[in-house]
C-alpha positions in Angstrom: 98.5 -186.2 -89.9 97.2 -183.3 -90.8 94.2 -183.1 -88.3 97.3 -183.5 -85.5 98.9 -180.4 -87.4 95.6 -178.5 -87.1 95.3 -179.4 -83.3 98.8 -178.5 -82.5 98.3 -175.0 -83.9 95.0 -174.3 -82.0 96.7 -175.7 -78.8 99.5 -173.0 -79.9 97.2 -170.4 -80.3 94.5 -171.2 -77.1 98.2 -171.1 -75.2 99.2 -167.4 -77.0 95.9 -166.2 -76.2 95.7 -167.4 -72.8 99.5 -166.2 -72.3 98.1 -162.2 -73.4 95.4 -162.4 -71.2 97.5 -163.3 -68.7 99.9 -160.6 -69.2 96.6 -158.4 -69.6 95.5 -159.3 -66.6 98.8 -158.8 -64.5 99.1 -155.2 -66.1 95.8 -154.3 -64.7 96.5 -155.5 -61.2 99.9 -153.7 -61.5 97.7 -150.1 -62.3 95.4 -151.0 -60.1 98.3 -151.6 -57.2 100.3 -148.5 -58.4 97.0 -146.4 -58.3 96.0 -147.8 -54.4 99.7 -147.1 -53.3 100.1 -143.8 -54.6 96.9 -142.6 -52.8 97.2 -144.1 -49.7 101.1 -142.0 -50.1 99.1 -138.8 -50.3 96.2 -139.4 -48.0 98.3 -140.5 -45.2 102.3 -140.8 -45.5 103.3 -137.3 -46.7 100.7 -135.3 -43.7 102.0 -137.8 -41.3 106.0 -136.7 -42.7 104.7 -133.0 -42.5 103.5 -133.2 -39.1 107.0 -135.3 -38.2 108.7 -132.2 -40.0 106.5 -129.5 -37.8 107.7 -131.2 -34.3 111.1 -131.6 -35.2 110.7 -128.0 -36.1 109.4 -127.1 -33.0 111.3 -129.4 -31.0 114.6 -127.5 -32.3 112.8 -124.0 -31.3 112.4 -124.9 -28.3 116.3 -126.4 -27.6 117.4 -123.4 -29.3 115.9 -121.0 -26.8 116.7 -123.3 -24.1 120.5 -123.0 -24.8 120.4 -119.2 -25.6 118.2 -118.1 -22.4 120.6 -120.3 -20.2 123.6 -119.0 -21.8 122.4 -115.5 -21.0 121.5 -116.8 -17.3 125.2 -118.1 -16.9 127.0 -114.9 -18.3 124.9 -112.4 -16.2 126.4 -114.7 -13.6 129.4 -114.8 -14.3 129.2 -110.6 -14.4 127.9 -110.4 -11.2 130.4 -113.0 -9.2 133.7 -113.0 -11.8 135.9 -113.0 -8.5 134.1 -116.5 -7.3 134.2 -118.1 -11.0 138.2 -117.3 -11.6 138.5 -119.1 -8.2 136.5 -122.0 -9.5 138.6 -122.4 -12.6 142.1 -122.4 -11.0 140.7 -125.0 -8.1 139.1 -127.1 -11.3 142.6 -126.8 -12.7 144.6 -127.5 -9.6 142.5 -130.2 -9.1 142.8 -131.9 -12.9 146.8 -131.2 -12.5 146.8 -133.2 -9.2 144.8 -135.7 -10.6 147.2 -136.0 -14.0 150.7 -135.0 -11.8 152.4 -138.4 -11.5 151.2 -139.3 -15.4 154.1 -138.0 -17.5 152.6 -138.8 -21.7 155.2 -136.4 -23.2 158.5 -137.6 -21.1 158.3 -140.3 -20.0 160.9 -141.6 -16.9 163.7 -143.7 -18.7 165.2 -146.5 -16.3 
């Protein structure tokens, strides 16, 4: 019985140390994996988020000169000709009124 006993606890212990080196060997493939993702984050993911960052940038220059120079453009306009773009609004008005004139929201007709 006791040579059963004996081979029971070296069965134990081959498991326990087989279980460690296990665990061992899964905590150095974790490093290892943690190392490997970490560079490849600064070798190629944060330049490629800078440059992403640098066109966006540039990209929003751009629009916001776009806006200002042809807001500029359409008030130097509007200076020159006011007479021709008061006319425009009322006909844009007259025109939205007639196209809204038979569509009462406020009162509507009670029968």
């Amino acid at each position: 019985m006791s040579q059963m006993g004996n081979d029971m606890r070296n069965i134990r212990d081959d498991a326990t140390a087989a279980g460690g080196r296990l665990a061992d060997d899964a905590r150095a493939e974790l490093a290892r994996l943690r190392s490997q993702v970490e560079r490849l984050m600064e070798e190629r993911v944060t330049p490629a988020l800078g440059n992403a960052a640098e066109t966006v940038e540039d990209y929003t220059r751009r629009a916001r000169h776009s806006i200002e120079d042809n807001a500029t453009a359409m008030a130097d306009t509007v200076r020159a000709q006011p007479l021709l773009f008061v006319a425009a609004a009322a006909f844009g008005g007259y025109v939205l009124g007639r196209l809204m004139g038979n569509r009462t929201y406020v009162y509507p007709d009670r029968k």
